[in-house]
DSSP file (Angstrom, degrees, kcal/mol; ACC not computed):
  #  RESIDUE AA STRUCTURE BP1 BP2  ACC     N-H-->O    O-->H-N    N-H-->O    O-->H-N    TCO  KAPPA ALPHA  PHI   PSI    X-CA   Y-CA   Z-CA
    1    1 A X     >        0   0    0      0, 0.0     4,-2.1     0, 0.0     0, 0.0   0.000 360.0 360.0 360.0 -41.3  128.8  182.6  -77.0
    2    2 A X  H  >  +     0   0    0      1,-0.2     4,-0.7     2,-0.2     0, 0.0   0.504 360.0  60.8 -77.8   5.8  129.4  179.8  -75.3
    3    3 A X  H >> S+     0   0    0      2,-0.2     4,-1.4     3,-0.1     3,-0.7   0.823 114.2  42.9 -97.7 -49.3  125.6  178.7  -74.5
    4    4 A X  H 3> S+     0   0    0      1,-0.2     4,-5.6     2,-0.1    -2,-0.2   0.948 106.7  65.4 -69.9 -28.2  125.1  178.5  -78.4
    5    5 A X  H 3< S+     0   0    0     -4,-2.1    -1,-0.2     1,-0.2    -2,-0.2   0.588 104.3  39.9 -67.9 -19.6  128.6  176.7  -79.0
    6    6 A X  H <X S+     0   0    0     -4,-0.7     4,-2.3    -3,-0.7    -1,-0.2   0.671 106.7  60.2-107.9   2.3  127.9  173.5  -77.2
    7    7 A X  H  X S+     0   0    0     -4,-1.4     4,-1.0     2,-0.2     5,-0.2   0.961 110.9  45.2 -55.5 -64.9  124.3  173.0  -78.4
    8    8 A X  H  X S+     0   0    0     -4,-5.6     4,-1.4     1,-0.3    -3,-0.1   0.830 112.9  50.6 -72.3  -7.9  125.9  173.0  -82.4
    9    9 A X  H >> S+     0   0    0      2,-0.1     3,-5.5     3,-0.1     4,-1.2   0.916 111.5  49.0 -66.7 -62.7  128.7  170.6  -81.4
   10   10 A X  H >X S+     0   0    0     -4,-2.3     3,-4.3     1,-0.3     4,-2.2   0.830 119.0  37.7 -45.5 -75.7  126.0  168.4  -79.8
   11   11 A X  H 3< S+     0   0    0     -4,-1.0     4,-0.5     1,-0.3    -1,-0.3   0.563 115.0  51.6 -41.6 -25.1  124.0  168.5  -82.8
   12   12 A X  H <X S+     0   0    0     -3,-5.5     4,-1.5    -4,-1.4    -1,-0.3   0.587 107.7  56.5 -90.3   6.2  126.8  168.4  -85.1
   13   13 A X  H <X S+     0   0    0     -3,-4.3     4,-0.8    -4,-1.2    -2,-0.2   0.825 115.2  35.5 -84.1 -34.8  128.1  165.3  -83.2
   14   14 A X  H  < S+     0   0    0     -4,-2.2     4,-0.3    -5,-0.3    -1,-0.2   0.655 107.2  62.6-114.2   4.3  125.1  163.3  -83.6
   15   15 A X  H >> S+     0   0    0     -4,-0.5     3,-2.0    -5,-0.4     4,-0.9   0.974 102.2  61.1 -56.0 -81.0  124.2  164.6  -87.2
   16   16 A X  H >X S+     0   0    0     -4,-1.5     4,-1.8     1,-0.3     3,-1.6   0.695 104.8  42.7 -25.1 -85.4  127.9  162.8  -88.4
   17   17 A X  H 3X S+     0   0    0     -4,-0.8     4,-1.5     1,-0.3    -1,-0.3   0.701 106.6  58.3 -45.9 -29.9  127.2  159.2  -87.5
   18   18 A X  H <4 S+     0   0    0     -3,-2.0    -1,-0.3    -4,-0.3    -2,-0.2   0.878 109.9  49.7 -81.9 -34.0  123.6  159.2  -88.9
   19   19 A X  H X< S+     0   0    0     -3,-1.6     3,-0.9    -4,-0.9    -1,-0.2   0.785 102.6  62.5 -62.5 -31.2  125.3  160.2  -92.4
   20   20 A X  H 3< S+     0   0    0     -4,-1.8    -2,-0.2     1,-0.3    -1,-0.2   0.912 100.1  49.1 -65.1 -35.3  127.7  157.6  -92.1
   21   21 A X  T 3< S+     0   0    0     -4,-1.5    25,-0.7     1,-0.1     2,-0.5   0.692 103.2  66.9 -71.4 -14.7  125.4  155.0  -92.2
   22   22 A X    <   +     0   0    0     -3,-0.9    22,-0.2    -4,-0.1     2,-0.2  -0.997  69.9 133.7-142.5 120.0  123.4  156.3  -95.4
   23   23 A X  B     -A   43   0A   0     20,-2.9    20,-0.6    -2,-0.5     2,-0.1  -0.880  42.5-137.7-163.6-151.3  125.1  156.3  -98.7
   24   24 A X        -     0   0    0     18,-0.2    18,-0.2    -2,-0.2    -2,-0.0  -0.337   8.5-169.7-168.0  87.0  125.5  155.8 -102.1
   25   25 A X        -     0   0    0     16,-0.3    16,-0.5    -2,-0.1     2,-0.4  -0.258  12.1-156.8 -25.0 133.2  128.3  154.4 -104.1
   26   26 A X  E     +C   40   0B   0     14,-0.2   115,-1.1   115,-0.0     2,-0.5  -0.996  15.9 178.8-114.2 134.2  128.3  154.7 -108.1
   27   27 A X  E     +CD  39 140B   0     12,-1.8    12,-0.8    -2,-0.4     2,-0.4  -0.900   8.4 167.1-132.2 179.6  130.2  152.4 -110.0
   28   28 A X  E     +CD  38 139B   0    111,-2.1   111,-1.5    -2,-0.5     2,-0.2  -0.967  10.5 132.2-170.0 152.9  130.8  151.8 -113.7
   29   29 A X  E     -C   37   0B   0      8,-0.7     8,-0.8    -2,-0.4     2,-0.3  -0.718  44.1 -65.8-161.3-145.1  133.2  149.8 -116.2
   30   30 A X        -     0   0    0    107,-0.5   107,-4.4    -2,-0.2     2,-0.3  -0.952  27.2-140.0-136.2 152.3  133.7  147.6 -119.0
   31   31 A X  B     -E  136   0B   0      3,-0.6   105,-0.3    -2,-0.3     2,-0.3  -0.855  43.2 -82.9-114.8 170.5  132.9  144.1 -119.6
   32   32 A X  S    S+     0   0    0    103,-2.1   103,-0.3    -2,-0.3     2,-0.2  -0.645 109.4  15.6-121.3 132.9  135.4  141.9 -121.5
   33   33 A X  S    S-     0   0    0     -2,-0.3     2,-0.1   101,-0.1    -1,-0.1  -0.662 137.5 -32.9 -86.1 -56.2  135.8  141.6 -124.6
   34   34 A X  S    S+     0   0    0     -2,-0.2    -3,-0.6    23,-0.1    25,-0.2  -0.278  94.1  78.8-118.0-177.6  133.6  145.0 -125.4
   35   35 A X        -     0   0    0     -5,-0.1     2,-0.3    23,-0.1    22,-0.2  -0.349  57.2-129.9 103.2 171.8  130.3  146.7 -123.2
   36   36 A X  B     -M   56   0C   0     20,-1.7    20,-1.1    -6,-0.2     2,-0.2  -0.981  14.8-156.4-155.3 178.4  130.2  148.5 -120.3
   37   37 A X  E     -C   29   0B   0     -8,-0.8    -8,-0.7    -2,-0.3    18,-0.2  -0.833   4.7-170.6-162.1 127.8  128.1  148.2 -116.9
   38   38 A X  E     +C   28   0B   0     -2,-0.2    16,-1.2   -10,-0.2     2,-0.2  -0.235  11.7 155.2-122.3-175.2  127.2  150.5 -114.2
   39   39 A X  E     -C   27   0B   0    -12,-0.8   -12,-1.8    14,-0.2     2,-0.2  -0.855  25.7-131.3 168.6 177.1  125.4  150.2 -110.5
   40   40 A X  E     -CF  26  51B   0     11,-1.1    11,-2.8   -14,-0.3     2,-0.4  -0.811   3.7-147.7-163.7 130.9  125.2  151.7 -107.6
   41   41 A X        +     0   0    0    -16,-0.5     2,-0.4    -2,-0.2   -16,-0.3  -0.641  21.4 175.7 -92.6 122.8  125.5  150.7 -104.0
   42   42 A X        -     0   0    0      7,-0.5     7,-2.1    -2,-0.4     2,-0.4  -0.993   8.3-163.5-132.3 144.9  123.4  152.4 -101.2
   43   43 A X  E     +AB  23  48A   0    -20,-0.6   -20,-2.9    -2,-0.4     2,-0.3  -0.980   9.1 178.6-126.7 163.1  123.2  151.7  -97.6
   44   44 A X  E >  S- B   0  47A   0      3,-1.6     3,-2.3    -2,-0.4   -22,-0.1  -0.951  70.7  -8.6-155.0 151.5  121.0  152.5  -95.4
   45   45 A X  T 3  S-     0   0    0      1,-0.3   -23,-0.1    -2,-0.3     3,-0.1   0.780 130.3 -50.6   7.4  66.4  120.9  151.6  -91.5
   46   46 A X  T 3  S+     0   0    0    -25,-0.7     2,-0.3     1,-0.2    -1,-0.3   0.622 113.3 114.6  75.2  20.4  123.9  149.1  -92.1
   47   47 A X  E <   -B   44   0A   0     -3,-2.3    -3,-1.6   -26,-0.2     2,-0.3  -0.999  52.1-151.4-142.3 123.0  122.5  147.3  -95.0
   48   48 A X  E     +B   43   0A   0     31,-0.3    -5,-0.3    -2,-0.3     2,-0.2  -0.535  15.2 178.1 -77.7 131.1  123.9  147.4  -98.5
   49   49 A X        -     0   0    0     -7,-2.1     2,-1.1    -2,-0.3    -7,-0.5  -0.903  21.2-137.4-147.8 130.3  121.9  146.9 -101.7
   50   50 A X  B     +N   77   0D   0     27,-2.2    26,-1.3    -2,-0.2    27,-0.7  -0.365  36.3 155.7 -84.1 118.2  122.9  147.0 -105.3
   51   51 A X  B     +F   40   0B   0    -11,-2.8   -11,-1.1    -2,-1.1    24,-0.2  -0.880  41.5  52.3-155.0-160.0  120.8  148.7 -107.5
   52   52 A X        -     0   0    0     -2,-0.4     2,-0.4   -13,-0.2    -1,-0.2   0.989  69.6-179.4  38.5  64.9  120.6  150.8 -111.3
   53   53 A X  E     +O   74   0E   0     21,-1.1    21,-1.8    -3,-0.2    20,-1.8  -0.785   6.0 178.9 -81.4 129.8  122.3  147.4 -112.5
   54   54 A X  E     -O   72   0E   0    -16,-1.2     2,-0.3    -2,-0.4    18,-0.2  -0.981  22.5-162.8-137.1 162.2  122.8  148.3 -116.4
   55   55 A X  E     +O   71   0E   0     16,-1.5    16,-0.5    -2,-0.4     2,-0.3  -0.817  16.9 178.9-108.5 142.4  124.3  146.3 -119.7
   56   56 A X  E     -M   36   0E   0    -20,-1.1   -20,-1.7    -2,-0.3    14,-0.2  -0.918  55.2  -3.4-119.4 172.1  125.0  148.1 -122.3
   57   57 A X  E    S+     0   0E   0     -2,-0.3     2,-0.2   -22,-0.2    13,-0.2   0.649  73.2 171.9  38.2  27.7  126.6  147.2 -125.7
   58   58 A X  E     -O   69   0E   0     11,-0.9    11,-2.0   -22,-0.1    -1,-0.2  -0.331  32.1-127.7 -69.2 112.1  127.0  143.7 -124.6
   59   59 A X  E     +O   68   0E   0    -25,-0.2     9,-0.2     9,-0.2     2,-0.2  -0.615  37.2 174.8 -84.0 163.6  128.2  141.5 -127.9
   60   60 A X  E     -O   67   0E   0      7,-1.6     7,-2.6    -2,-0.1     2,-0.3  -0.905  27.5-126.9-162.0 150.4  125.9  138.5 -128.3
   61   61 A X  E     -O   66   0E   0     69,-1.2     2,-0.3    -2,-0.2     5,-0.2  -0.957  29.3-179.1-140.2 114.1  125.6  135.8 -131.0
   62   62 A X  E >   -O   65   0E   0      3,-2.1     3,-2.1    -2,-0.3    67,-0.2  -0.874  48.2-103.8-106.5 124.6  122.5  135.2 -132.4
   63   63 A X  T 3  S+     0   0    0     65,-1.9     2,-0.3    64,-0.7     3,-0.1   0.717 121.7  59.3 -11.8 -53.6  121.1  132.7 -135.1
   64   64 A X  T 3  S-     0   0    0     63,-0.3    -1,-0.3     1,-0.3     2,-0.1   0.004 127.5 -96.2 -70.4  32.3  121.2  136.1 -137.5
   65   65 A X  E <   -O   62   0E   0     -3,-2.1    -3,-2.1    -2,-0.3    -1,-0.3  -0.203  68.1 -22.4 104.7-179.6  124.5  136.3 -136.9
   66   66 A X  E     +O   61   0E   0     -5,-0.2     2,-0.2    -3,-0.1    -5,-0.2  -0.625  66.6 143.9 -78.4 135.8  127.0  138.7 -133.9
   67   67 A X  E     -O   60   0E   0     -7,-2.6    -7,-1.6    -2,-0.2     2,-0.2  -0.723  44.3-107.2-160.4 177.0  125.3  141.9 -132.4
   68   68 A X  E     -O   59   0E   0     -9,-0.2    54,-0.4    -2,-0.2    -9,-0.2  -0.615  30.9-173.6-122.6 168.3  125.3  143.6 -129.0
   69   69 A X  E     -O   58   0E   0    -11,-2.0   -11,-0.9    51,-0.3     2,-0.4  -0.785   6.6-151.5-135.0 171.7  122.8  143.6 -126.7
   70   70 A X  E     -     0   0E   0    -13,-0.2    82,-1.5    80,-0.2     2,-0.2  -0.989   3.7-150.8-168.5 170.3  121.9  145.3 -123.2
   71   71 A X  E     -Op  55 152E   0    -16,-0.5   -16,-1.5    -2,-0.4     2,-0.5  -0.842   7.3-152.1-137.1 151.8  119.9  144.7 -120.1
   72   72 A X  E     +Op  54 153E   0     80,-0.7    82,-3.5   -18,-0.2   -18,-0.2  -0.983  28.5 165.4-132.6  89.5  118.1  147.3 -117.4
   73   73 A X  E     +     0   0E   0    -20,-1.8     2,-0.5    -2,-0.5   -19,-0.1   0.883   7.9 174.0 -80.7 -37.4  118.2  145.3 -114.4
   74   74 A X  E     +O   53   0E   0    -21,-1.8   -21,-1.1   -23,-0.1     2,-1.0  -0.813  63.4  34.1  68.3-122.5  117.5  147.9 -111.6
   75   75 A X        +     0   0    0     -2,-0.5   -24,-0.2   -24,-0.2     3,-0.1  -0.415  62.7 167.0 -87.8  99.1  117.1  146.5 -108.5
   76   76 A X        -     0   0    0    -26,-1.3     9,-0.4    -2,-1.0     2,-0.3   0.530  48.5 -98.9 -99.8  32.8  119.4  143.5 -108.3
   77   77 A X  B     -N   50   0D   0    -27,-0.7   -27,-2.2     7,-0.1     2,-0.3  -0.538  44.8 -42.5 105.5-173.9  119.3  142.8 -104.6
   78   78 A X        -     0   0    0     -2,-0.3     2,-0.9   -29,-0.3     7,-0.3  -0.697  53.2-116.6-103.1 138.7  120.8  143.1 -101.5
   79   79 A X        -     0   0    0     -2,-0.3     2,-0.5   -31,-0.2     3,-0.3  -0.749  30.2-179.2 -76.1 115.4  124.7  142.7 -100.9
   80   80 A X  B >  S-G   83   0B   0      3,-1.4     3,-3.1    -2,-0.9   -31,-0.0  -0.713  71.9 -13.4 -99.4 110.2  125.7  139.7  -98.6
   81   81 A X  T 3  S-     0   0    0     -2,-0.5    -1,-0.2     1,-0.3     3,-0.1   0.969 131.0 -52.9  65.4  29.1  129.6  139.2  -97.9
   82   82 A X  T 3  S+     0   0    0     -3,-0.3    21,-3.2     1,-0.2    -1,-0.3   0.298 119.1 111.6  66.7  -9.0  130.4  141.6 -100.7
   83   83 A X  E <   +GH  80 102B   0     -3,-3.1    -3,-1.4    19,-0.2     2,-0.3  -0.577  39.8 170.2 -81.3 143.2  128.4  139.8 -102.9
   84   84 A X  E     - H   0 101B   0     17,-2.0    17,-2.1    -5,-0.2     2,-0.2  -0.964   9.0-165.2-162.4 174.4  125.5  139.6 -104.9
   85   85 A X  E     - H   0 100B   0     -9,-0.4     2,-0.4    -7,-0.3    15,-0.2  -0.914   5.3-171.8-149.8 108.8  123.5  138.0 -107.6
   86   86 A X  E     - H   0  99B   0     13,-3.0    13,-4.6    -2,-0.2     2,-0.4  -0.853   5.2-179.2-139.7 121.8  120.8  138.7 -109.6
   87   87 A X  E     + H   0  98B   0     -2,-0.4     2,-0.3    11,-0.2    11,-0.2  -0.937  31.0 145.1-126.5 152.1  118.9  135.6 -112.0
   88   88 A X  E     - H   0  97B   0      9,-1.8     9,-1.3    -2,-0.4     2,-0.5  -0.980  41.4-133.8-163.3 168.8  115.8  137.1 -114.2
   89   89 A X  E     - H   0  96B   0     65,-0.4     7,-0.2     7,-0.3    -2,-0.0  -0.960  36.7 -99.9-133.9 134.3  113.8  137.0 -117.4
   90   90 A X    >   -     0   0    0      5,-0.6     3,-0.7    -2,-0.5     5,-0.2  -0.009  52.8 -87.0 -47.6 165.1  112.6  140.0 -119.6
   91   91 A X  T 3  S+     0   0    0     62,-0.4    63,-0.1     1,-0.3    -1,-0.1   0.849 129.6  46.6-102.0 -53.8  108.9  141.2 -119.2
   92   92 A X  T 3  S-     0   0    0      1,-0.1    -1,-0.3     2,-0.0    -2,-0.1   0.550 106.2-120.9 -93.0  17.0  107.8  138.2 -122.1
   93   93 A X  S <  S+     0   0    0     -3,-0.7    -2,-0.1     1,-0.1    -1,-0.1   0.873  81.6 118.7  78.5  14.5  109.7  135.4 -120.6
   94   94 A X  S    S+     0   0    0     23,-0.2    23,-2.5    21,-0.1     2,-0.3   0.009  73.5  39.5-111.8  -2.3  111.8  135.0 -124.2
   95   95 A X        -     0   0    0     -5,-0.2    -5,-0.6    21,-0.2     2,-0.3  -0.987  66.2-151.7-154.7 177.1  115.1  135.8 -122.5
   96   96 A X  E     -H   89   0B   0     19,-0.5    19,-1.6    -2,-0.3     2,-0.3  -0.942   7.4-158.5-136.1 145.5  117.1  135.2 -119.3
   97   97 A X  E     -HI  88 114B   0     -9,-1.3    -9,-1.8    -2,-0.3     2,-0.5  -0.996   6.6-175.0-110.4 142.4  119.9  137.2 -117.4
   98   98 A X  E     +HI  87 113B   0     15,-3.5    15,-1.1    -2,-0.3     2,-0.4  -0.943  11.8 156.7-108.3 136.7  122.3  136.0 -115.1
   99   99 A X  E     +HI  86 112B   0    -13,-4.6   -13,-3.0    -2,-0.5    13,-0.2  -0.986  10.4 175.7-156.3 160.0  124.9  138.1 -113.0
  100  100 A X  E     +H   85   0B   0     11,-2.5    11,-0.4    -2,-0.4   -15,-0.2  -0.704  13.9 170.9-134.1-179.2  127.0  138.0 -109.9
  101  101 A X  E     -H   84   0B   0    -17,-2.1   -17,-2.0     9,-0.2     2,-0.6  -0.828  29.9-133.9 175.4 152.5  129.3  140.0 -108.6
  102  102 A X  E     -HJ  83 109B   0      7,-3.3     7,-1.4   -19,-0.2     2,-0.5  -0.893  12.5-160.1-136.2 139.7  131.5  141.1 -106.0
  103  103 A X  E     + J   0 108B   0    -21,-3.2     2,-0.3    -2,-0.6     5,-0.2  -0.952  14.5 177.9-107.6 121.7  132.1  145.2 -104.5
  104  104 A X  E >   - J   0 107B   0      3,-2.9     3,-3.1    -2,-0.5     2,-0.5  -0.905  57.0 -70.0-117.8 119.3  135.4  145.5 -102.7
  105  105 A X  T 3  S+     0   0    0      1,-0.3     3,-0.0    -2,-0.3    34,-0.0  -0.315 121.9   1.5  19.2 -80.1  135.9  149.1 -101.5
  106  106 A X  T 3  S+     0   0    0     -2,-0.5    34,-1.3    -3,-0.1    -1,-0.3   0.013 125.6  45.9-121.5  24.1  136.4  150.7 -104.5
  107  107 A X  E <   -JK 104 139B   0     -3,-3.1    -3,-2.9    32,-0.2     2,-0.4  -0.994  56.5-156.0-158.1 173.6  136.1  148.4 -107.1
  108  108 A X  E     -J  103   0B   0     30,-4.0    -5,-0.2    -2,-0.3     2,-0.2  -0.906   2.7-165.1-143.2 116.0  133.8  145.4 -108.4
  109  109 A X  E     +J  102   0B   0     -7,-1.4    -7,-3.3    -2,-0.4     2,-0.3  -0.787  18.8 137.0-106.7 162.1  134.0  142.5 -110.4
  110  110 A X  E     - L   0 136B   0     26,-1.1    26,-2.3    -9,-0.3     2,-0.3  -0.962  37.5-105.4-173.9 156.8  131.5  140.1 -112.1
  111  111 A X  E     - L   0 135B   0    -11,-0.4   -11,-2.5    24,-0.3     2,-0.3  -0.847  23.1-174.7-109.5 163.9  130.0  137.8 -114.9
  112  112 A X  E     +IL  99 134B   0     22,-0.9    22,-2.0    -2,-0.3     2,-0.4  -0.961   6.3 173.3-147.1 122.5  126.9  138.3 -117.3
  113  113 A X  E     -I   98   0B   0    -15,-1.1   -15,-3.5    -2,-0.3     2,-0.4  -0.921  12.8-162.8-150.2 132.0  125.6  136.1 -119.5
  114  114 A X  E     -I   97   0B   0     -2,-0.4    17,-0.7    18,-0.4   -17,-0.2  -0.932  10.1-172.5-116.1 129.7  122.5  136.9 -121.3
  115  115 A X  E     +Q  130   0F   0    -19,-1.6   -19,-0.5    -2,-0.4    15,-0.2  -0.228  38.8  32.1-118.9-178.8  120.6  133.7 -123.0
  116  116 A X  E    S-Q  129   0F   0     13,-1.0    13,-2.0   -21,-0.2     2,-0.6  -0.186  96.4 -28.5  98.0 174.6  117.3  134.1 -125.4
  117  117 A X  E    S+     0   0F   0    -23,-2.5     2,-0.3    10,-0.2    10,-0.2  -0.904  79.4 170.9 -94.2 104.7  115.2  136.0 -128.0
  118  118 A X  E     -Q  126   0F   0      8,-1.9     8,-2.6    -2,-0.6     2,-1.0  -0.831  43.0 -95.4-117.3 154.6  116.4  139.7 -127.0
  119  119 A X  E     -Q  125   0F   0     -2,-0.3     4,-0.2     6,-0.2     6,-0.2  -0.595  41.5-135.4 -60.5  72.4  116.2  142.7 -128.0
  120  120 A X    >   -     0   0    0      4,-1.0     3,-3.3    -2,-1.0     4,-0.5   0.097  23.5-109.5 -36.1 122.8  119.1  143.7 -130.0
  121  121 A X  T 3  S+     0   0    0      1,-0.3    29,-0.6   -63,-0.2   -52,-0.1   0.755 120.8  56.3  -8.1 -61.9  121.4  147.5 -129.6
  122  122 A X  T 3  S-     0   0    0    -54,-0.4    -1,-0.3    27,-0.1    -2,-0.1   0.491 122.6-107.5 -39.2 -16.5  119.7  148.1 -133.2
  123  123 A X  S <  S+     0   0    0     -3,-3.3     2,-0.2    27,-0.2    -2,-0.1   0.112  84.4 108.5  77.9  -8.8  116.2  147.7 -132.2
  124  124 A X  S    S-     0   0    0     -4,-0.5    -4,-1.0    -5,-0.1     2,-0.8  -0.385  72.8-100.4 -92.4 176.9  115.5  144.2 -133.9
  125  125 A X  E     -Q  119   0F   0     -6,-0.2     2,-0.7    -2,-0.2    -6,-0.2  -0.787  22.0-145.9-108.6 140.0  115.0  141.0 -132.0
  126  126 A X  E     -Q  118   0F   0     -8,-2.6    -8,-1.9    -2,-0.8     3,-0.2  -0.855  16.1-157.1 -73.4  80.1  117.9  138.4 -131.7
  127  127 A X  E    S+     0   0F   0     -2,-0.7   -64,-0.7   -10,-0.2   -63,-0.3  -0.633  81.8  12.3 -80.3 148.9  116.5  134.4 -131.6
  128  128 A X  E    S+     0   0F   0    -66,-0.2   -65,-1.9    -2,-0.2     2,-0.2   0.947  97.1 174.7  56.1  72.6  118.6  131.7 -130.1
  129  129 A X  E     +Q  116   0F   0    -13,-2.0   -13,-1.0    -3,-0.2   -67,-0.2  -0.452   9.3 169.5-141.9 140.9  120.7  134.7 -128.6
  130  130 A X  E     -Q  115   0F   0    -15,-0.2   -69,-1.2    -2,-0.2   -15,-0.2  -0.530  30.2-169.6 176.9 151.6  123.8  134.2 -126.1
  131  131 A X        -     0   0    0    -17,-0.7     2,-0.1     1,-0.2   -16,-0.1   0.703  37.3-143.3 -90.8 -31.7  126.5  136.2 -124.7
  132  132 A X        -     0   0    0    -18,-0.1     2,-1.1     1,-0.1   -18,-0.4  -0.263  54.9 -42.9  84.5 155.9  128.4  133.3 -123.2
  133  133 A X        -     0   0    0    -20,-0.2   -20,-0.2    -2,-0.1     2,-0.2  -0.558  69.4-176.2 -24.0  67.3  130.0  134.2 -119.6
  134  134 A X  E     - L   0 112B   0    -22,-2.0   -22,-0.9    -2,-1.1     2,-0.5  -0.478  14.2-137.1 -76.8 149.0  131.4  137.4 -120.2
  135  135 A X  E     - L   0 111B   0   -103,-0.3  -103,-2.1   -24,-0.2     2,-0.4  -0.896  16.0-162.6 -92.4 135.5  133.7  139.3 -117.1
  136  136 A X  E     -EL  31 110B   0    -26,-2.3   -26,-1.1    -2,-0.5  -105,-0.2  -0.886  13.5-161.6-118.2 158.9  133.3  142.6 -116.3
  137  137 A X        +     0   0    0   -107,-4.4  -107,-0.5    -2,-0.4     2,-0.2  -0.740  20.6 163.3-107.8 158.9  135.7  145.4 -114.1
  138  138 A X        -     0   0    0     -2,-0.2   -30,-4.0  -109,-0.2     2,-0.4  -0.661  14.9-166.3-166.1 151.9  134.0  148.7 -112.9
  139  139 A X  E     -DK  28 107B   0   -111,-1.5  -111,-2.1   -32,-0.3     2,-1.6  -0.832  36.9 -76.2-120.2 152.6  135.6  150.9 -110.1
  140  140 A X  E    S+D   27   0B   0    -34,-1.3  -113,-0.2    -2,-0.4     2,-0.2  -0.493  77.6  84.3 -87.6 113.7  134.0  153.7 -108.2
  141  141 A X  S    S-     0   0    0     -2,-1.6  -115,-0.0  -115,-1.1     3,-0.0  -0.668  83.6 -22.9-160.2-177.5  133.3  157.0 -109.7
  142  142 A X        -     0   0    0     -2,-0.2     2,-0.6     1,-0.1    -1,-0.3   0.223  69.7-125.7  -2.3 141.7  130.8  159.3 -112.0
  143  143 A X        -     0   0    0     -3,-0.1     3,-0.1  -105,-0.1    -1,-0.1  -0.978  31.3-113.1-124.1 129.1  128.8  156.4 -114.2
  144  144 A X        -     0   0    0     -2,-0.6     2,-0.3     1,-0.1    -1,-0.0   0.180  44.3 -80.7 -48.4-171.0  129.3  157.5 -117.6
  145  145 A X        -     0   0    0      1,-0.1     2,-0.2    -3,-0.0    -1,-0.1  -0.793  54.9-100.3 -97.6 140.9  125.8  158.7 -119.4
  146  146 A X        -     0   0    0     -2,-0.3    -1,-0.1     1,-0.1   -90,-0.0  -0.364  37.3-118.8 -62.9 125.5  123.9  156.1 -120.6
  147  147 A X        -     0   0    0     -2,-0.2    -1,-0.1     1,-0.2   -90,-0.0  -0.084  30.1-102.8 -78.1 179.2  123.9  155.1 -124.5
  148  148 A X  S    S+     0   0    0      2,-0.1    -1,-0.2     0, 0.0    -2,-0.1   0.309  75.0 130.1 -80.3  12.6  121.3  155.3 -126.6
  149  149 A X        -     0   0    0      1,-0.1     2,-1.1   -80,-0.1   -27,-0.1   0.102  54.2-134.5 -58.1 142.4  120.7  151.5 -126.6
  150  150 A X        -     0   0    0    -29,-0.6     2,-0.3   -31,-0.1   -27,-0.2  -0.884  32.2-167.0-118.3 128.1  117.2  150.3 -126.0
  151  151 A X        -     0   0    0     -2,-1.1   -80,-0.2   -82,-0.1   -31,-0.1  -0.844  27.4-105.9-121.9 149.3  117.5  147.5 -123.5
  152  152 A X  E     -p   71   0E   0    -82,-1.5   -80,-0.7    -2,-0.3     2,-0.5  -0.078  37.9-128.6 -64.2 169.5  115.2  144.8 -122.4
  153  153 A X  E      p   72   0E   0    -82,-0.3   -62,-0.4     1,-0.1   -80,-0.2  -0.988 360.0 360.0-122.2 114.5  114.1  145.7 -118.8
  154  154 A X              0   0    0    -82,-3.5   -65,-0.4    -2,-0.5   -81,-0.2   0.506 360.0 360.0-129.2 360.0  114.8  142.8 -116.9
């Protein structure tokens, strides 16, 4: 019994650390006044990276008047210092995002402002479109299910 019993300590001993190092946060919230915004945090050999960045229902005020809007960042970079920051333009170069943001243990905060001719929640396009500096919260948990918005891919 004992012959097998310190092989699966050993094994379980050095199995432990290698998980600790590789993992994967989710978080998700709201941005102020209305919206929400999700991510997720992985590391992997001691390096942190933010990615599945999403917008959704994001109000914006557009020449036609107030609508929401939303964004599909994906990969927005690596976290530095708790930080990160992600500047970008949609696929035809007609709109801009910017957002920062900061992960402390188990929660994250941030601004968004999205500028431009976007794609509006509705499906029609928005000219001379901006969000302003909006704030977002989001804590770490479950990330709700994504709404049906179609958002620019930025």
């Amino acid at each position: 019994m004992k012959r097998f019993l310190i092989p699966l300590v050993l094994v379980l001993a050095l199995a432990l650390p290698g998980q600790a190092l590789a993992g994967t946060k989710s978080f998700s919230g709201a941005i102020d006044p209305s919206g929400t915004v999700s991510f997720k945090v992985k590391k992997k050999h001691g390096k942190k990276k933010v990615t599945g960045l999403k917008f959704n229902q994001v109000p914006i005020t557009c020449d036609g008047g107030a609508s929401t809007t939303g964004a599909d960042v994906g990969n927005a970079g690596r976290l530095k210092h708790k930080k990160f920051g992600f500047s970008g333009s949609n696929p035809s170069g007609t709109a801009t995002l910017d957002a920062v943001g900061k992960v402390t243990g188990s929660s994250a905060s941030g601004a968004v402002q999205i500028q431009g001719d976007v794609l509006l929640s509705d499906g029609s396009t928005g000219t001379n479109c901006d969000t302003g500096a909006l704030g977002w919260t989001a804590a770490k948990g479950k990330i709700a299910p994504a709404s049906p918005t179609r958002a620019p891919v930025f």
